[in-house]
Each structure stands twice: as C-alpha cells, then as structure tokens.
TINULO-349765 format. One record per residue (C-alpha): residue number from 1; residue in one letter; y, z, x. Coordinates in steps of 0.25 Angstrom, whole numbers, plus 5000, padded with zeros to 4 digits. Layout:
N
ATOM_NUM_A_Y_Z_X
...
This chain:
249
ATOM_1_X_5045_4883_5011
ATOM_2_X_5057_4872_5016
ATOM_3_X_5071_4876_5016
ATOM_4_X_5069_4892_5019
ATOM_5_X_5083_4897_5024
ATOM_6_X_5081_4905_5037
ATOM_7_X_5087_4913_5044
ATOM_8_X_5091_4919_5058
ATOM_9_X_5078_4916_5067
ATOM_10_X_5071_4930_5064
ATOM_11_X_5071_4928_5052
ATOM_12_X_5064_4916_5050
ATOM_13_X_5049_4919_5051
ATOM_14_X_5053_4931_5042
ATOM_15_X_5057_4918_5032
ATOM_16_X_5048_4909_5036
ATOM_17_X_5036_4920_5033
ATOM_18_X_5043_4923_5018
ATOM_19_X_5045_4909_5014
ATOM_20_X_5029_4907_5018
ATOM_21_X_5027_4921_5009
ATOM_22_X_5035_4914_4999
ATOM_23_X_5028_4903_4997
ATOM_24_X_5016_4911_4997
ATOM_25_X_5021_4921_4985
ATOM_26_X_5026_4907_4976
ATOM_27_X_5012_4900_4978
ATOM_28_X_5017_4889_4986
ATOM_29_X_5006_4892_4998
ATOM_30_X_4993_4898_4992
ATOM_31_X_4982_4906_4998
ATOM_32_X_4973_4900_5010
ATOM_33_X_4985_4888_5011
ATOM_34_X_4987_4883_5025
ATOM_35_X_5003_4885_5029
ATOM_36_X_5008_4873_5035
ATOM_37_X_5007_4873_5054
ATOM_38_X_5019_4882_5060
ATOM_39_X_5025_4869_5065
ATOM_40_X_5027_4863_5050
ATOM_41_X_5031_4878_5043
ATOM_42_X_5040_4876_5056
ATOM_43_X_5045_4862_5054
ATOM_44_X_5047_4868_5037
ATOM_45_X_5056_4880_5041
ATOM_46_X_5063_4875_5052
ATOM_47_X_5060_4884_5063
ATOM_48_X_5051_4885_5074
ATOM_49_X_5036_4888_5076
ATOM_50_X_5036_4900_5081
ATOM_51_X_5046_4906_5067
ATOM_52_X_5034_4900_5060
ATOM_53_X_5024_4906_5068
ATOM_54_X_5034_4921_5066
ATOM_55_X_5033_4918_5052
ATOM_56_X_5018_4916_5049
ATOM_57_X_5015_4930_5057
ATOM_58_X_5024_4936_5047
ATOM_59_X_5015_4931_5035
ATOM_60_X_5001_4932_5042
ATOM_61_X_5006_4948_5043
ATOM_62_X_5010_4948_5028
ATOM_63_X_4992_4942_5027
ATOM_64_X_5002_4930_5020
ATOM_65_X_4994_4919_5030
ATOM_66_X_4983_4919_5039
ATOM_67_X_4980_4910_5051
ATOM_68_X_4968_4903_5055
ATOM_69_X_4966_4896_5068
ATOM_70_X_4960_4882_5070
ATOM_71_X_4962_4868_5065
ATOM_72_X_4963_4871_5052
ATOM_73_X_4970_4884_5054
ATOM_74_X_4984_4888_5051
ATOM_75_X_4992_4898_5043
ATOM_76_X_4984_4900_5028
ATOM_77_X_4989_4908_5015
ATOM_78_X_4982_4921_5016
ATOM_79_X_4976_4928_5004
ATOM_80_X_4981_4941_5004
ATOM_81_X_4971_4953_5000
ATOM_82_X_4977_4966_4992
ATOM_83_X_4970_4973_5002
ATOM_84_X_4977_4965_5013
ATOM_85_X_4990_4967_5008
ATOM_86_X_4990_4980_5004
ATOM_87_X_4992_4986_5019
ATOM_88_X_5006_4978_5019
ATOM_89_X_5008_4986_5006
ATOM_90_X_5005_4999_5010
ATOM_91_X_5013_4995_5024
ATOM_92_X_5024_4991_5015
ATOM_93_X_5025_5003_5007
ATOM_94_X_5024_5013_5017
ATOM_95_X_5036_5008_5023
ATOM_96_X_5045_5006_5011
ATOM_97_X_5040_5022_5009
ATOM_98_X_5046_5024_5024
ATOM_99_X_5056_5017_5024
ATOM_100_X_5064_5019_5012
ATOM_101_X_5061_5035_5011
ATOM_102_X_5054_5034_4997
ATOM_103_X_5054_5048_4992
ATOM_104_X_5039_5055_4990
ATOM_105_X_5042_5056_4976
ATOM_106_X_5045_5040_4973
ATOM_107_X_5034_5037_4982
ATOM_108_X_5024_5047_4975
ATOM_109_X_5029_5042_4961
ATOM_110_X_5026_5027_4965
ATOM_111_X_5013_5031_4971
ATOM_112_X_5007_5039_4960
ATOM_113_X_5013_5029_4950
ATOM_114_X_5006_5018_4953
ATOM_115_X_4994_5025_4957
ATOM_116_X_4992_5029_4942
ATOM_117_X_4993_5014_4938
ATOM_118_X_4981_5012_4944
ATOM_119_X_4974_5024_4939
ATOM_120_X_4968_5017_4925
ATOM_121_X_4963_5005_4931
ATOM_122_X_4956_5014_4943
ATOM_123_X_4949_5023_4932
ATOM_124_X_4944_5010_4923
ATOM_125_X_4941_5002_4936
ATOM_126_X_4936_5011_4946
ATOM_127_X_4925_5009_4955
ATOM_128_X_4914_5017_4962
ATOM_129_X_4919_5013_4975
ATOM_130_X_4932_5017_4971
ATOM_131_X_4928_5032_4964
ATOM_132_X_4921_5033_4978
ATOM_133_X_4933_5031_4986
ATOM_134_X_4940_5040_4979
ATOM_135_X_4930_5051_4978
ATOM_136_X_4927_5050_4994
ATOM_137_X_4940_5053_4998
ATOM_138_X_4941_5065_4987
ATOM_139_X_4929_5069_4996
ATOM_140_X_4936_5066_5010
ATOM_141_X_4948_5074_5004
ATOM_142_X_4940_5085_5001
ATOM_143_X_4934_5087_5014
ATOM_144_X_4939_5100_5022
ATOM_145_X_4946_5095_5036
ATOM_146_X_4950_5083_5031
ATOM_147_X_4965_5079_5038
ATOM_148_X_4978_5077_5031
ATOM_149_X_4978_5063_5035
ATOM_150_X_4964_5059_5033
ATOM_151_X_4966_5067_5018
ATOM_152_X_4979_5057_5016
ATOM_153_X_4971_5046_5020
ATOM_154_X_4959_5050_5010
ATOM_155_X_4971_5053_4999
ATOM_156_X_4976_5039_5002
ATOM_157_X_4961_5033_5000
ATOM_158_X_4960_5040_4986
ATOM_159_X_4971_5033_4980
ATOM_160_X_4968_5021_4985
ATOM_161_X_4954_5020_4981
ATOM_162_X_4962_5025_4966
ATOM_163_X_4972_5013_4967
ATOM_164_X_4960_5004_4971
ATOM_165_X_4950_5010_4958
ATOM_166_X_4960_5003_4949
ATOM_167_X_4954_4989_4955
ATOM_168_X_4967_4981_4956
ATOM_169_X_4972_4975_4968
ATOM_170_X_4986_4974_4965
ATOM_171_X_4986_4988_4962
ATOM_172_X_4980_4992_4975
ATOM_173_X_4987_4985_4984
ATOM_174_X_5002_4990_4976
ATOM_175_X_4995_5004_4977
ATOM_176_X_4990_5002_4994
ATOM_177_X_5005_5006_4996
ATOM_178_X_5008_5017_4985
ATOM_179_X_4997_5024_4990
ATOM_180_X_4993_5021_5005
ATOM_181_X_5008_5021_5009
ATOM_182_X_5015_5031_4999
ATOM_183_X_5002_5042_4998
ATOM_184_X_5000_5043_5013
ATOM_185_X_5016_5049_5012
ATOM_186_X_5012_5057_4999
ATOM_187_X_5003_5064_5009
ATOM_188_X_5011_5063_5021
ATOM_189_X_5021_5071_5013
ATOM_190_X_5010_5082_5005
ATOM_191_X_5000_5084_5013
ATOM_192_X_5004_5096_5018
ATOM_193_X_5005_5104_5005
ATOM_194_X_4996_5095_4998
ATOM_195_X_4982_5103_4991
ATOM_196_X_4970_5092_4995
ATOM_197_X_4962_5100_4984
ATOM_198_X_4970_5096_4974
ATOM_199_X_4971_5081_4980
ATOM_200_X_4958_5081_4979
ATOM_201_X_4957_5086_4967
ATOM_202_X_4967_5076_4961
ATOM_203_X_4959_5065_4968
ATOM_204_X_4948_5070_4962
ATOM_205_X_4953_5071_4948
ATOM_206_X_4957_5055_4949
ATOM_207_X_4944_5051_4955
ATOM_208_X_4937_5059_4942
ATOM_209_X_4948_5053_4934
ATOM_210_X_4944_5037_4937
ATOM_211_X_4931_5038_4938
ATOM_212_X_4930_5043_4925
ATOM_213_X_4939_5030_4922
ATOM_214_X_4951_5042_4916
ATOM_215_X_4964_5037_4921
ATOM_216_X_4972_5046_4912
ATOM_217_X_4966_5057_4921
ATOM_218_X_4968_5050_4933
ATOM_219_X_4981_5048_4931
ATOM_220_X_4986_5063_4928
ATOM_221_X_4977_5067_4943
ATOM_222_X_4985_5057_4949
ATOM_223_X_4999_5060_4940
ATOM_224_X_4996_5075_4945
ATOM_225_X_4994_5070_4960
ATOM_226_X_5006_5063_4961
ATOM_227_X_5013_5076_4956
ATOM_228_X_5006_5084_4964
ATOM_229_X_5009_5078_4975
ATOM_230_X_5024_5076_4972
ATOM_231_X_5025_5090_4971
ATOM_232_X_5021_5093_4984
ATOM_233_X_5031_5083_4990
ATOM_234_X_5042_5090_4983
ATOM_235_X_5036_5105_4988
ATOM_236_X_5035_5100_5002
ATOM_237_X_5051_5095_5003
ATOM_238_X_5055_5107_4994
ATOM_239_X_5048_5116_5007
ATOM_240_X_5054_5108_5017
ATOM_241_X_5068_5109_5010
ATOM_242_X_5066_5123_5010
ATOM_243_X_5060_5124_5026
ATOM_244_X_5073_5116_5029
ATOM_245_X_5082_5124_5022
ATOM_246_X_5076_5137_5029
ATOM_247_X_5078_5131_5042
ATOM_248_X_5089_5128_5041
ATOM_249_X_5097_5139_5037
C-alpha cells in the first residue's frame, strides 16, 4: 500500500479507504487480519492520524473492518455476509434508479429477467420454509382491507422468498436490488390500476408451479406478470398524456 499518489487533503481518506479496499479485493490482507496501528498506516501514507482515522470510518461503513477495543484490539478484516451486504446493494440500486431516470420498462425488463434465472433452481431446490413464505403472503395479499403499502411490501416478500428458493447466495444478494429497490417502484408506479385478484392469482400460479418443482410453468406466470404489469405502465402514461393534453387546451 506504499507509494499511493494522493490528492488535494479531501481526498485522502477517500484514497486512503480504496488502496485498503484494494488490497483487500487482490488477497493481500485476508479475513480476521489485524491492520497495522493508525500511527504506522500514518507513517506508510504520509499523512496524519486523524486522515487515517477518516479513512478507516469509510471502510468500517462499507462492513470492509471492524474494530475491537483492548490490548489486543485494533482494526481487523471483516468477513462480510450476503445478507450483510445486500442492504448496500439494494441502497445502491435504488439510487442509480433515481438518479439516472431508468425508464419503467428497462427497469421492469432487468427485474423479470433475472428473476426467471432463478426460477429452475427455486423449483428443484425449493424448501418448506421457503413454499410457506411464499404462500403467507398470497394469504396476506388476499385479505380484504389490506393497505397499498402493506400489499407492496407483501408483493416485495413473495419475490424474495422466490429469489431465495433457488438456494444460492450469489443470486440473492444480485436479486436484493432488482427486487427490493426496482419492485417497490414497479408498484409505486401500478398500484393504482393494478387488479390484486389477478396478482394474487399469478403469485398463486408460481407458488403451485415450484412447488410441483415445474419451472416451465413458473416461468410463463412470471413472463405474463412482467407483461402484465408493463402494460399497466404504458396505460397509466397513455391516461396521463391524455388528462394533460385536455387540460391544456
């Protein structure tokens, strides 16, 4: 980690924190390995303690190090969890949806597609707990009264215990984004002109369709989802188009 160019003074702990991250990444500090005291990482970059101390913030937020306090504490190589990670993910993608105005459809499309990658290996791996998660909230969504948000929360849970089914970490934690931050603006968008019947009767559809371990038919309830749900986008702008239009004339 010698020799790191810096820059102007605020960018140091920023540099500091990714020549630390990279050294992690390539191997050259492994997990549960003690980092070197705040005065040496000082002395190696040439700045001062509190940059250091800046820096080390920065990578205890990322859950990259962890601190412990005592005589033989210090800054340590944390193991990082999926599921410990995945809320940076699913922060991450919600802003790159906010920020950079991804249409619905591109984001629908992303969603769905990679939702379907997971469809086999939910239907050969599938678990009890996982058919029970799914089929209590096809119940919750059923329920008579039930809020819009507490039914796009339920419609969120479904798809996760869906992704999870398929019983592989990587998987989950690329899904946590595609459907924690892109469905709660799939229904932010619907919801309005949405049918729950037919939700739940798509959901209802899958649930049937992996637990009978059929992921051909899984996949056409979820193919016809996603259109179905893309088709209520489009009907929703073509009607506000048309309330603008009238308005303005």
């Amino acid at each position: 980690m010698k020799g790191l160019q810096l820059g102007t003074e605020g960018e140091l702990p920023i540099r500091i924190a990714a020549a630390i991250r990279d050294a992690i990444v390539a191997g050259r500090l492994i997990v549960d390995e003690r980092l070197p005291s705040e005065q040496e990482l000082a002395e190696q970059f040439g700045v001062s303690r509190p940059t250091v101390r800046e820096a080390l913030k920065r990578l205890a937020a990322q859950s990259l190090i962890r601190t412990q306090r005592g005589a033989t504490g210090g800054a340590f190589i944390n193991r990082i969890s999926y599921e410990e990670a995945a809320g940076q993910q699913i922060t991450t993608s919600t802003l790159l949806l906010s920020m950079n105005a991804v249409d619905f459809e591109t984001a629908c499309e992303a969603r769905y597609a990679l939702e379907r990658a997971c469809v086999p290996f939910a239907a050969e791996r599938r678990e009890a707990d996982h058919l029970a998660a799914m089929r209590a909230e096809i119940f919750r969504q059923s329920q008579p009264g039930l809020s819009d948000e507490s039914f796009c929360a339920s419609d969120v849970a479904f798809h996760r215990a869906l992704v999870d089914a398929a019983g592989n970490p990587v998987l989950s934690y690329q899904l946590a984004g595609a459907v924690e931050a892109m469905q709660p603006l799939m229904n932010m968008i619907t919801f309005t002109a949405r049918s729950r019947e037919r939700i739940v009767s798509l959901h209802t559809a899958i649930a049937d369709a992996i637990e009978s371990k059929n992921p051909a038919t899984a996949e056409a309830a979820l193919a016809e989802l996603a259109t179905y749900t893309i088709g209520l986008a489009a009907d929703i702008r073509a009607k506000r188009l048309t309330t603008k239009g009238a308005a303005g004339q």
